[in-house]
N, C-alpha and C positions, 0 to 999 in steps of 0.2 A: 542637503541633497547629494553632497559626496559619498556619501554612505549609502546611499540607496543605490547610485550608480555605479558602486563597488560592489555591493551584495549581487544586484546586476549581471554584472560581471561575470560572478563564481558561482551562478546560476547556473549562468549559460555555459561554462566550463564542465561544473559538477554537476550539474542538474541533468545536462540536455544528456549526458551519455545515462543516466536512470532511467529519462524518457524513452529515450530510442530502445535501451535494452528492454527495459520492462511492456513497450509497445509492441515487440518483438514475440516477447512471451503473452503479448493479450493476443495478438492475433492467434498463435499455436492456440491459444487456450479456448478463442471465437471458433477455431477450427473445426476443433473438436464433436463440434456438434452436424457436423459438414459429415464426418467420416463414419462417425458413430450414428445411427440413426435414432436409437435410441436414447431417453434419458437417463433413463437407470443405468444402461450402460458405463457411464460417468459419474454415476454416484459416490462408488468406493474413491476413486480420484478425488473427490472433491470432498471429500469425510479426510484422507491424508493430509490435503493441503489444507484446510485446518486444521490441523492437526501440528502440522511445519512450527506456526508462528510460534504459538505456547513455547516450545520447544526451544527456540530460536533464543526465544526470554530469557530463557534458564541458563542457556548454555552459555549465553553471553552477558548476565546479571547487571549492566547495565555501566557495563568498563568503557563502551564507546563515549558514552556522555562525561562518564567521569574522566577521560583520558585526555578531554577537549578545555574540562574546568583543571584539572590538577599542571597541564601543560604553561599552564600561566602563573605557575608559582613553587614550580619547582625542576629539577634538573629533567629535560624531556628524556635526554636517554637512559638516565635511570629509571624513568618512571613508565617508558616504553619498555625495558627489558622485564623490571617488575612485571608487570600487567600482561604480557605477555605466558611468561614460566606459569603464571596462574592461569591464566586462557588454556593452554595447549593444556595442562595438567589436569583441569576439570573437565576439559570436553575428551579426553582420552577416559576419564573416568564415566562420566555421563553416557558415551557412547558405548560401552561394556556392558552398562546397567543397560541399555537399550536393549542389546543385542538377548542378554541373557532373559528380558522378560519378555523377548519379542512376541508371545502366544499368546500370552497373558494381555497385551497393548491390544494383539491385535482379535481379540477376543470382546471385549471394549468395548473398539471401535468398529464392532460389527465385521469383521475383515476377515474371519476366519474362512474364505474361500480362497483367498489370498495373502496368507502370513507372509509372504517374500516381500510385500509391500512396502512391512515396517521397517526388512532390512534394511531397501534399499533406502525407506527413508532416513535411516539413521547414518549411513552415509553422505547424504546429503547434506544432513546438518554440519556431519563431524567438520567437513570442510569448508561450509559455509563459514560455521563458528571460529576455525582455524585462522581463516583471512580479515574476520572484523577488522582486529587491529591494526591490521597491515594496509587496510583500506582506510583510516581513521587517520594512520598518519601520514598517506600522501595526501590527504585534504589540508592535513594540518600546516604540512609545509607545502602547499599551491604547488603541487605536480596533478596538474590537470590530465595532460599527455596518457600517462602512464596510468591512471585513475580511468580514465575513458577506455585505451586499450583492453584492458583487464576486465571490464564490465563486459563492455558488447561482446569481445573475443568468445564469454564463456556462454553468454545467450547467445550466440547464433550458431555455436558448436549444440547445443540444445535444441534448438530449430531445427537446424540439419538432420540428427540424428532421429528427431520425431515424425520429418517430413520422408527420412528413406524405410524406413522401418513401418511406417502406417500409413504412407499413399505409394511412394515408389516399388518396392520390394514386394509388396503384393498382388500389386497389379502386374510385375514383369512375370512371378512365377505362373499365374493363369495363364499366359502366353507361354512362356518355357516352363513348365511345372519340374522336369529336371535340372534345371540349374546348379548352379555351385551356389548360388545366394540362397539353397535350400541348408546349407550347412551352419548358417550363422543365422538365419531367422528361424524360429518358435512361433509359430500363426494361435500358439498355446497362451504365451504372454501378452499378445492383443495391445489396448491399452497402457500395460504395466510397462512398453517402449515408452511410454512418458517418462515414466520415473526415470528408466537406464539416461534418456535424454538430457535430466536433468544431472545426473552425477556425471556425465560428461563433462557439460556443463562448466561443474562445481571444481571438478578434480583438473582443467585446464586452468579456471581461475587462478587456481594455489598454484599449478606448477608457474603462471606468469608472473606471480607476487613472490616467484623467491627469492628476489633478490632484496627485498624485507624480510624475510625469515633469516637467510644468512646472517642479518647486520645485529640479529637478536645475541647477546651473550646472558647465559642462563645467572645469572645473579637475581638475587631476591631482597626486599628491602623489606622488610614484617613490619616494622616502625610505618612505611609511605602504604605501604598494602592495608593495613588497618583503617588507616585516614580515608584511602578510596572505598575503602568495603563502609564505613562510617554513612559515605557520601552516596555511594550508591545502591543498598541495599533494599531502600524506600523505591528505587528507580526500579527494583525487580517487580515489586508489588503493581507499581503503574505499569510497567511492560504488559504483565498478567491480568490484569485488571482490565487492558486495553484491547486484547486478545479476547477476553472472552467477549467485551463488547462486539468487537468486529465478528469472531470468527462459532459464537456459541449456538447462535438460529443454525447454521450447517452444520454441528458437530451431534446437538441433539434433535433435531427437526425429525428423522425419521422414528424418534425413542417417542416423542410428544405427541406427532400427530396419528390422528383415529384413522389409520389406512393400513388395509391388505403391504406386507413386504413391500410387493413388487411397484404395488402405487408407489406407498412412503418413497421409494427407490428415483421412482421415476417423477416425483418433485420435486426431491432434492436436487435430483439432475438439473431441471428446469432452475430451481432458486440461484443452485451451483454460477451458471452460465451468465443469467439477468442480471446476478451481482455482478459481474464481471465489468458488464457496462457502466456502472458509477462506479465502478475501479479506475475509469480514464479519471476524473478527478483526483482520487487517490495517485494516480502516478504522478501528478500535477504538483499534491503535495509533497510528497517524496522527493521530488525532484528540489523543490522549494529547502524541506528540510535540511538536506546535504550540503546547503551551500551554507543556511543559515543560522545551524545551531554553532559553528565555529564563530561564525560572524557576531553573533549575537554574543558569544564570551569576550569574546575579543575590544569589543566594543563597550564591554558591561560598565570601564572605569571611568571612559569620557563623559563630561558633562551633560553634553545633550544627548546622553544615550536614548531616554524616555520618548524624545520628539523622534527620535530614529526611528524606533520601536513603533511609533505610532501611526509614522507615514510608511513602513514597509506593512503595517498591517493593512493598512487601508487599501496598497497596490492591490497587496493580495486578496483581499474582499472581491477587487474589482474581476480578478481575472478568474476567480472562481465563479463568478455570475456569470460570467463569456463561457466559462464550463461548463454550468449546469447547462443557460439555455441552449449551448449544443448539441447536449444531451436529449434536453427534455421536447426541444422544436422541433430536432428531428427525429423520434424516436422509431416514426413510422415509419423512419427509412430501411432501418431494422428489421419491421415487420415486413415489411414489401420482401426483404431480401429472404427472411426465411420462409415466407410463402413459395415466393419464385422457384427456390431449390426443394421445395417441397416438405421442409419439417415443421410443417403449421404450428408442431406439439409445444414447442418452446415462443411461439406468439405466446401464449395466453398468461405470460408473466411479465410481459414489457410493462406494462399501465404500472406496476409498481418501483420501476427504475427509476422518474426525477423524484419519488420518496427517498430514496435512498440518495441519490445523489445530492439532495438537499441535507441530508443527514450529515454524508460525509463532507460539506461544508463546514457546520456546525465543527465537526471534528478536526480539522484544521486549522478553523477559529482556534480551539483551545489549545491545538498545538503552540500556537504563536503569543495565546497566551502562559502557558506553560513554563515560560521562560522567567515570570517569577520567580515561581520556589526553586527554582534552580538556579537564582541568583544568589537568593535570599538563602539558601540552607535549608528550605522548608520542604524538602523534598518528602514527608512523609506526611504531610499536609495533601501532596497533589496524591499519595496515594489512595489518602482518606478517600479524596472525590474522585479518584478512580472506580476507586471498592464500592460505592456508595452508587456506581454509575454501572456496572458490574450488577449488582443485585438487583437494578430496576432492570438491565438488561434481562436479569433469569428469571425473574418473575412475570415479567409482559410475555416473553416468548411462552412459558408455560401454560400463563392463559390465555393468549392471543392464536398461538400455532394451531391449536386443534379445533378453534371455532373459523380463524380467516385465513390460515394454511399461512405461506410466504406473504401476503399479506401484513398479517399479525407480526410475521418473523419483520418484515420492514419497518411496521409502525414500533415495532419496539427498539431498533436502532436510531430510531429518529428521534423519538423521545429522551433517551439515554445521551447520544451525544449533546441534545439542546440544553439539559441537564448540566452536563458539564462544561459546556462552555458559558454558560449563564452563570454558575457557580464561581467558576476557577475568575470572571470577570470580576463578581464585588470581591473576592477575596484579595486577586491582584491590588485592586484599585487600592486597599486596606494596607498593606505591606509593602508593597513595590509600585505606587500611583505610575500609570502613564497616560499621556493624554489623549486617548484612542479619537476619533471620531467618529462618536457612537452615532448621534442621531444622523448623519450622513452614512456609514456603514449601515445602518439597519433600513433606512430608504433603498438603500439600493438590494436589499436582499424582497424587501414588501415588495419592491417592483418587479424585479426577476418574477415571481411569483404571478405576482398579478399578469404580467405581461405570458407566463405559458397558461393562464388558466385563460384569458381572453381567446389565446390559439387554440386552446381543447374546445370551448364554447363555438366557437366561430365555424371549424372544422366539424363539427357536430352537426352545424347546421346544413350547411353545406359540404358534400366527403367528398370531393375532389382532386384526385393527387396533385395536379398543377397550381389549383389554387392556396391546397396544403403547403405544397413547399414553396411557393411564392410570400406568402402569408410569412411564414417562417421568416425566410430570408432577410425579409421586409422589417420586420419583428426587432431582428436582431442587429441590422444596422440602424436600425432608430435607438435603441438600448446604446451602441456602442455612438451613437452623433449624441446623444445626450451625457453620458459620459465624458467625451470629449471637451462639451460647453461646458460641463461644471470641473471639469479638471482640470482645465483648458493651463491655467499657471505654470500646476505641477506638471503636467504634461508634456509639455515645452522644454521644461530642463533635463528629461531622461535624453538616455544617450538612442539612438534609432528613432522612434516616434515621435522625438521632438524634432526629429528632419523635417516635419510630414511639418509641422505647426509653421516654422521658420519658412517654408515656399508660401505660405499665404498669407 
C-alpha cells in the first residue's frame, strides 16, 4: 500500500497541475462555442488541433518514455544531454519542412482559407517539442514546484490572451471604435487569436524552463542514442497509431461524410466541441500518466511490483467510473446550459458523449496496461496492437460517418479502444502476468453502465429537471456507498479518505 500512497502523492504534485492547466484550456475550448455562434465557424480549429497530436509524435519520437526507462541504467546527464542535441536538432529540422510545405499541409487539411494556420501551428509544436525533455526531467528528479509553475503559467497566459482578443477587445472598440487597441487587433484574424493564444502560451513555457536548457551541454553519445532509438522507435508507431485513434473521426469527417461544405463544416463543429466533454476523462488520465509512467519504471525491479500494478489499476477503474457517471448523469446539465444561451445547434450531439467517454475508459485501461511491453522490450508488440487498433479505427469511421454522422464517428472509437485494451490484457497476462482484479474491475464498469442506462429509462419516463438531477445525485452516491463497502480495507489505508473510515 506504500506505493500506492506514493504514486498518490506525485499524482497530486504532477498530476493536479495537468488538471488545472488543461481544465483551463477546456473551458477556453467550452467557450468557444459561447462566442462563436456558429459551428462551422470552429471547424478549421478543430481540423488543426488534430492535426497538433500526429505532429507532436513525430517530433518528439517517443524520447519521453525512453528517457524515464534509460535513466535507470545509465549516466542521466549524459543521457539527458544525448536526447536532448537530438530533440532540438530534429524539431529545428522538422519545423523547416513545416514551414516550407505549409500550402501543401494546408491544402490537405482543407485550410486553404487560412494557410497562416499552419504556421502558426508549426510554432507551436517547435516549442512544445522543445520543452518535452526539460519537462521529463523535472518529474524525474521530484521538482513538483517548478513542474507546476511552468504548466499553468503557459495556459493561462493562453486563456488571457484568447479572453482579450475574442471577448474584451471587441466588445471595447463598438464602444470606442477609435481606439489604440484598433492598432494591435485584426477583427480579420477572428478565431485564428486561438492559435496566436496558444504560441503565447508555448513560447512563456520555454522561456520558464530555461534554466534546463542552460544545464544542457551539446555532447552526443551515438553508441546510447542508437540503444534509445532501438527502444523507442516502436513507441513512434504507437504514438501514431494512438492519434489516429483518437484524433482521425475529426480530421477526416468532413472528406467521409455525404454533406454540402458548409453542413460537413458545421458537424465537425458540433463533434469538435462534444468530444471535448469526454476529454474531462482524458485529462483525468493524463494527469494519472505524469505521475505514473516514472513510477511504474521505477518500481519495475521490486518484487511486488505485479500486486502494485494491480491495486493502482483497480484505484484507477474506480475513479474513472466516478468520471464517466459524472459525465454521463449529468449530461443534461449541458443541454440546459446551451439552450439557456441560446445555441440549441450543439444540443443535438450530447447523447453521444457517455459513448465516448466510456471509450476513453477503455483507453486508459490500456494505458495502464501498456506498461508491459515496455517493461519487457516488446514495445513493437504494443505497436502491432496499436496499428491493428488504427485500422479498425479507419474502417468503422468510413463506414460508419456517412450513414450515423458523429454517431458512427463515436461508435468506432469505442470499439477500437475496447479492442485494445482487451488485447494488450491476454497479451500482458502472457509476458508480464499481473494480478489485475478482473472480475471486480469489470462489475464495476457493467454497473457504471447499468446504473446511467436505469437514469436515461427513468428520466424518459418522467422529464423532470428536479427529479432528473435528484435521480442523478442519488445515483451516484449510491455508486460511490457501495464502493466504499466493497473497498472499505483498501480504502482505509489511502492517505485523506481513509480519514473519512477511521471517524467511524
Amino acid at each position: 500500500m506504500s506505493g500506492i500512497k506514493k504514486l498518490a502523492g506525485q499524482t497530486l504534485w504532477y498530476g493536479l497541475p495537468t488538471i488545472a492547466s488543461r481544465f483551463l484550456g477546456y473551458l477556453m475550448n467550452l467557450s468557444l462555442p459561447l462566442i462563436f455562434a456558429q459551428p462551422s465557424t470552429t471547424a478549421d480549429l478543430t481540423q488543426i488541433y488534430a492535426i497538433i497530436p500526429f505532429l507532436n509524435v513525430l517530433f518528439t519520437y517517443g524520447l519521453e518514455t525512453a528517457y524515464f526507462k534509460f535513466a535507470q541504467e545509465h549516466d542521466q546527464k549524459k543521457l539527458y544531454d544525448t536526447l536532448s542535441v537530438s530533440l532540438i536538432g530534429s524539431t529545428i529540422l522538422f519545423t523547416a519542412i513545416l514551414f516550407l510545405y505549409k500550402n501543401t499541409i494546408a491544402g490537405w487539411a482543407s485550410l486553404e482559407d487560412h494557410p497562416e494556420y499552419v504556421t502558426w501551428m508549426a510554432v507551436i509544436i517547435f516549442f512544445d517539442a522543445i520543452s518535452t525533455l526539460a519537462f521529463a526531467k523535472l518529474r524525474l528528479e521530484n521538482r513538483p514546484r517548478k513542474y507546476a509553475f511552468a504548466r499553468i503559467s503557459g495556459v493561462a497566459l493562453n486563456v488571457f490572451v484568447v479572453i482579450l482578443f475574442l471577448g474584451v477587445i471587441p466588445k471595447v472598440l463598438q464602444i470606442y471604435p477609435d481606439s489604440f487597441l484598433n492598432k494591435i487587433y485584426n477583427k480579420d484574424i477572428g478565431i485564428g487569436y486561438y492559435l496566436i493564444g496558444n504560441i503565447c502560451g508555448s513560447v512563456l513555457t520555454f522561456i520558464l524552463l530555461r534554466n534546463e536548457f542552460s544545464k544542457i551541454h551539446f555532447r552526443f553519445d551515438s553508441a546510447l542514442w542508437k540503444k534509445v532509438m532501438q527502444y523507442s522507435y516502436p513507441l513512434v508507431i504507437v504514438g501514431l497509431g494512438g492519434m489516429v485513434n483518437d484524433m482521425l473521426s475529426r480530421l477526416i469527417y468532413q472528406h467521409v461524410v455525404d454533406l454540402p461544405e458548409h453542413q460537413a463544416k458545421h458537424e465537425l463543429g458540433i463533434f469538435g466541441n462534444i468530444y471535448r466533454l469526454a476529454v474531462l476523462i482524458t485529462i483525468m488520465i493524463q494527469a494519472f500518466r505524469m505521475a505514473a509512467e516514472p513510477f511504474f519504471f521505477n518500481r519495475s525491479k521490486e518484487e511486488n511490483a505485479p500486486r502494485i500494478y494491480a491495486r493502482i489499476m483497480k484505484f484507477f477503474v474506480i475513479a474513472c467510473c466516478f468520471m464517466f457517471l459524472f459525465i454521463s448523469l449529468y449530461i443534461d446539465v449541458f443541454r440546459w446550459f446551451f439552450i439557456a444561451i441560446h445555441k440549441a445547434a450543439w444540443v443535438e450531439g450530447l447523447n453521444v458523449v457517455p459513448l465516448l467517454a466510456l471509450g476513453n475508459i477503455f483507453l486508459g485501461i490500456y494505458y495502464n496496461l501498456s506498461i508491459w511491453y515496455k517493461l519487457t522490450h516488446k514495445n513493437m508488440t504494443g505497436a502491432m496492437i496499436t496499428l491493428i487498433g488504427a485500422a479498425i479505427t479507419i474502417i468503422l469511421n468510413i463506414i460508419l460517418i456517412p450513414k450515423l454522422h458523429y454517431l458512427g464517428a463515436a461508435i468506432a472509437t469505442f470499439v477500437c479502444y475496447l479492442f485494445m485494451m482487451v488485447t494488450s490484457y491476454i497479451l500482458g497476462q502472457k509476458y508480464y502476468p499481473v494480478p489485475y482484479a478482473r472480475k471486480k474491475l469489470i462489475a464495476y464498469l457493467v454497473m457504471v453502465i447499468l446504473i446511467y442506462g436505469l437514469h436515461e429509462g427513468l428520466v424518459h419516463i418522467w422529464s423532470n429537471r428536479f427529479f432528473n438531477l435528484g435521480l442523478a445525485t442519488s445515483l451516484l452516491f449510491f455508486f460511490a456507498w457501495f464502493v466504499g463497502q466493497v473497498e472499505k480495507k483498501e480504502l482505509s489505508a489511502l492517505p485523506i479518505i481513509g480519514k473519512l473510515y477511521k471517524r467511524h
